[in-house]
Backbone bond lengths (Angstrom), bond angles and torsions (degrees), N, CA, C in turn:
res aa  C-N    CA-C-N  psi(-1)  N-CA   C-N-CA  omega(-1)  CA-C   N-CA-C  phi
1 X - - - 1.446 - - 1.532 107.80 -
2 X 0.924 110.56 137.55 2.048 128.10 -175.87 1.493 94.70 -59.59
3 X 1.494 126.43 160.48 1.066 126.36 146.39 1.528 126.88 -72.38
4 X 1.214 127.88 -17.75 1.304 126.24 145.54 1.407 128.70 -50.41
5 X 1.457 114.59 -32.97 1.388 123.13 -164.61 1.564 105.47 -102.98
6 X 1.496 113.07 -26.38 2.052 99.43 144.96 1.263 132.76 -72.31
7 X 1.587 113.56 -9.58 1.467 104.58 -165.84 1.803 85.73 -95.00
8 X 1.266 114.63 -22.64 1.539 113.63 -170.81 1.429 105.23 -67.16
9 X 1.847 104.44 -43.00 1.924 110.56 -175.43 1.793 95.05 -73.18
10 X 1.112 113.06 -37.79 2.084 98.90 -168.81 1.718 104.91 -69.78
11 X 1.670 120.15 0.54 1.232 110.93 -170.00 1.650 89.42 -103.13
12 X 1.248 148.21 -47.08 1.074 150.41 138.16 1.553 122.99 -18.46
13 X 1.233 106.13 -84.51 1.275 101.82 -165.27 1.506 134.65 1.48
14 X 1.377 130.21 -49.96 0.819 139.27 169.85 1.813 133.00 -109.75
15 X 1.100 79.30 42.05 1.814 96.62 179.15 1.546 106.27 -93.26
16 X 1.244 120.83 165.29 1.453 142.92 -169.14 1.461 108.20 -109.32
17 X 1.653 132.71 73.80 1.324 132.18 165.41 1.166 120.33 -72.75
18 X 1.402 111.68 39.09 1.794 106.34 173.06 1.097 113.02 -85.10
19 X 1.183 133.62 -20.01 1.465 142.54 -153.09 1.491 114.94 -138.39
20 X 1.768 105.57 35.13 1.428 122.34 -170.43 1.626 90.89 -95.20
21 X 1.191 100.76 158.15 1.984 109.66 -172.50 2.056 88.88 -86.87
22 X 1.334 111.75 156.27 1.518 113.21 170.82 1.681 110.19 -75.30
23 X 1.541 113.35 138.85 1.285 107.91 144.70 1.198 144.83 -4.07
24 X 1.727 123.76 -44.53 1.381 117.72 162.88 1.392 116.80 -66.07
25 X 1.870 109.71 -45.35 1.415 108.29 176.06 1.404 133.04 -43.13
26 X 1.146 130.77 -14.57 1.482 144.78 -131.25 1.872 89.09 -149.86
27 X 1.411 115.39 98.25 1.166 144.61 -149.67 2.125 101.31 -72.69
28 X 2.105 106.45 -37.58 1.358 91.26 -164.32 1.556 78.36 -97.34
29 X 1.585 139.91 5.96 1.181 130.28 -172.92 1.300 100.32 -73.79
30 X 1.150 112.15 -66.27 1.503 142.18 -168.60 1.563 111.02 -55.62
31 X 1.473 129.26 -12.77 1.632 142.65 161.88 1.613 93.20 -68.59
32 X 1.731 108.01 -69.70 1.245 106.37 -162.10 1.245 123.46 -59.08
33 X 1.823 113.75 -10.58 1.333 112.12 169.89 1.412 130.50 -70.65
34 X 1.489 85.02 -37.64 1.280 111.04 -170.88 1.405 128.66 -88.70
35 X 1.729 111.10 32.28 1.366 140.27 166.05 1.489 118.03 91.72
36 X 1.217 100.52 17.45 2.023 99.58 174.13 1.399 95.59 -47.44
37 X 1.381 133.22 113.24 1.100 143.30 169.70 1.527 116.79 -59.80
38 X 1.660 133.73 108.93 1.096 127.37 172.67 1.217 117.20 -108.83
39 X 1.317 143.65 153.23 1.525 138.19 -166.28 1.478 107.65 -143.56
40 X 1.557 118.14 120.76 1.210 123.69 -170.95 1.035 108.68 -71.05
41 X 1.837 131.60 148.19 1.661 106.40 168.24 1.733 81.40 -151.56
42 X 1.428 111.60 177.27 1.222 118.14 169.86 1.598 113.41 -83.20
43 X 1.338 126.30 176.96 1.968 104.28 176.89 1.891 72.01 -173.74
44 X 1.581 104.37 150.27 1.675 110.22 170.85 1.821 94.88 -118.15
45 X 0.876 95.71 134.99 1.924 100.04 -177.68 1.763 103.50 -131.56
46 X 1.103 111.51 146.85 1.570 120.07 -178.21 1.474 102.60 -60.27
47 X 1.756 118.37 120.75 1.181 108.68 167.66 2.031 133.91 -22.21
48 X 1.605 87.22 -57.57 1.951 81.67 -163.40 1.708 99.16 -67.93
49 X 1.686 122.26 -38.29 1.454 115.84 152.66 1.409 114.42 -0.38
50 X 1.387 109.20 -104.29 1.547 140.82 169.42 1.466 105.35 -27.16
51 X 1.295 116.76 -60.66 1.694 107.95 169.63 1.591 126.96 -70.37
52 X 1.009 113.80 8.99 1.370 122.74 -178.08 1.633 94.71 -107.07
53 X 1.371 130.21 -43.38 1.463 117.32 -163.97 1.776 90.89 -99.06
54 X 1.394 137.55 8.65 1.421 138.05 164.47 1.722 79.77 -77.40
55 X 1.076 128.69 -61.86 1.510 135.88 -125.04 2.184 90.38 -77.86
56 X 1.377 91.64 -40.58 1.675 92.64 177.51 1.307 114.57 -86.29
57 X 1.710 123.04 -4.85 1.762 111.14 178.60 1.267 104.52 -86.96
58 X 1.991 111.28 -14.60 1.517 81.47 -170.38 1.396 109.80 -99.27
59 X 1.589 122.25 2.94 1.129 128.02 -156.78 2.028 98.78 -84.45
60 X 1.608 90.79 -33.67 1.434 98.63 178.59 1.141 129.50 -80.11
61 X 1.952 109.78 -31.32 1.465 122.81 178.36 1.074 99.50 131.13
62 X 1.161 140.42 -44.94 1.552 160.46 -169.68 1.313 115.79 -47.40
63 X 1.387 135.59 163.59 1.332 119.00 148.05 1.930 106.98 -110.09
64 X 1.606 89.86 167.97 1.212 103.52 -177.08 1.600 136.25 -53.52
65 X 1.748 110.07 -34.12 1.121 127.80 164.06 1.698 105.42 -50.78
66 X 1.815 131.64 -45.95 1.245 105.26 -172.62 1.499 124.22 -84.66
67 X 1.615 94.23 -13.68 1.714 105.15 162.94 1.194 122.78 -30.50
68 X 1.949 101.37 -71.47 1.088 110.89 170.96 1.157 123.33 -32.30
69 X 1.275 105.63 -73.24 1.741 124.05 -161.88 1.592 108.59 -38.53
70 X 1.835 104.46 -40.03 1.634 112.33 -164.03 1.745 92.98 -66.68
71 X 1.546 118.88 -48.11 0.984 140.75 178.88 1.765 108.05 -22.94
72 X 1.343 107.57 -72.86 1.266 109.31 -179.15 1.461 122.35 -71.43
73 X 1.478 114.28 -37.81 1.443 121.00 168.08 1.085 105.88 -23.37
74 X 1.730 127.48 -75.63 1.229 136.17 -153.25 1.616 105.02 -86.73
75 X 1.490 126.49 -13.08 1.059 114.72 143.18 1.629 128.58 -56.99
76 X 1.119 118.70 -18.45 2.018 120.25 -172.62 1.372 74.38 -92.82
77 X 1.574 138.04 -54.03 1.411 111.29 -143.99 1.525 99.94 -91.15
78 X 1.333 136.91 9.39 1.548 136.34 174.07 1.765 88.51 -92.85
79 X 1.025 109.73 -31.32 1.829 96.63 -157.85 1.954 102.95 -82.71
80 X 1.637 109.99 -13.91 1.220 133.45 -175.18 1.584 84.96 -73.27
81 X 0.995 120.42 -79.34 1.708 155.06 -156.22 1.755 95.22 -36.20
82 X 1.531 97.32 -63.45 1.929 111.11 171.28 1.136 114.53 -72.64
83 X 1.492 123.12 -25.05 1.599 103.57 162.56 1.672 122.25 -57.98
84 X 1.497 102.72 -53.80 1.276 121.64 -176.93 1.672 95.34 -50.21
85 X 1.530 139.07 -42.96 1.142 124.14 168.64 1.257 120.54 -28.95
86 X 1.261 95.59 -73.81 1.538 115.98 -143.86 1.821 102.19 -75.58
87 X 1.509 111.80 -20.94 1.280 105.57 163.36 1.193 124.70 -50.48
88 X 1.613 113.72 -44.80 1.311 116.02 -161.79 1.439 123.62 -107.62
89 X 1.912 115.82 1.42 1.177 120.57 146.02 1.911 114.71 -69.93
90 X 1.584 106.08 -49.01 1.459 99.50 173.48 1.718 115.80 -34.77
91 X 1.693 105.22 -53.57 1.281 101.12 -171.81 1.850 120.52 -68.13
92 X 1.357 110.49 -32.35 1.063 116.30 158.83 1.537 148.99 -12.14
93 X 2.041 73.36 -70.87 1.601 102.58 -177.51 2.061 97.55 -82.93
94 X 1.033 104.75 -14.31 1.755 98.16 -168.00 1.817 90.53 -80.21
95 X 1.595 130.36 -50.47 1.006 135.24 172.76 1.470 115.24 -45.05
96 X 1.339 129.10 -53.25 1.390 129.76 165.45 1.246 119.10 -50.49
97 X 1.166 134.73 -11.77 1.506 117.42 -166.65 1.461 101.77 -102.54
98 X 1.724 108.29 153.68 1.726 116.90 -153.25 1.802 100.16 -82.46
């Protein structure tokens, strides 16, 4: 077990889940039930990297793996975002010219 993943079970351990809302109730629960496809793979990342997004999952609650994940998401959808730019200044500037 990780040292993250005892300090996460010794903060638990003794909590009262009787009165926890269900899986459907609970909107990002209820995605992951409901087949958000995740796929394990291996990946090598620069130590202080890796300790920097440990250092923000636990500060938030999170773990580091969805950091990441959000991490790159919004990297495809920024690099989408500047394509879509640059398409439509190219086309722009090709329309402007005499």
């Amino acid at each position: 077990m990780s040292n993250s993943s005892r300090n996460l079970h010794a903060r638990l351990k003794d909590m009262d889940f009787g009165n926890a809302k269900p899986v459907r109730d609970v909107p990002a629960l209820a995605r992951l039930q409901a087949g958000e496809k995740k796929e394990r793979i291996t990946i090598r990342l620069d130590a202080p990297v890796l300790a920097e997004y440990r250092a923000q999952a636990e500060k938030l609650g999170t773990s580091y793996q969805a950091l990441i994940n959000e991490a790159l998401k919004d990297k495809l959808r920024s690099d989408d975002v500047l394509q879509t730019i640059r398409k439509t200044i190219r086309a722009e500037l090709r329309s402007a010219k005499p």
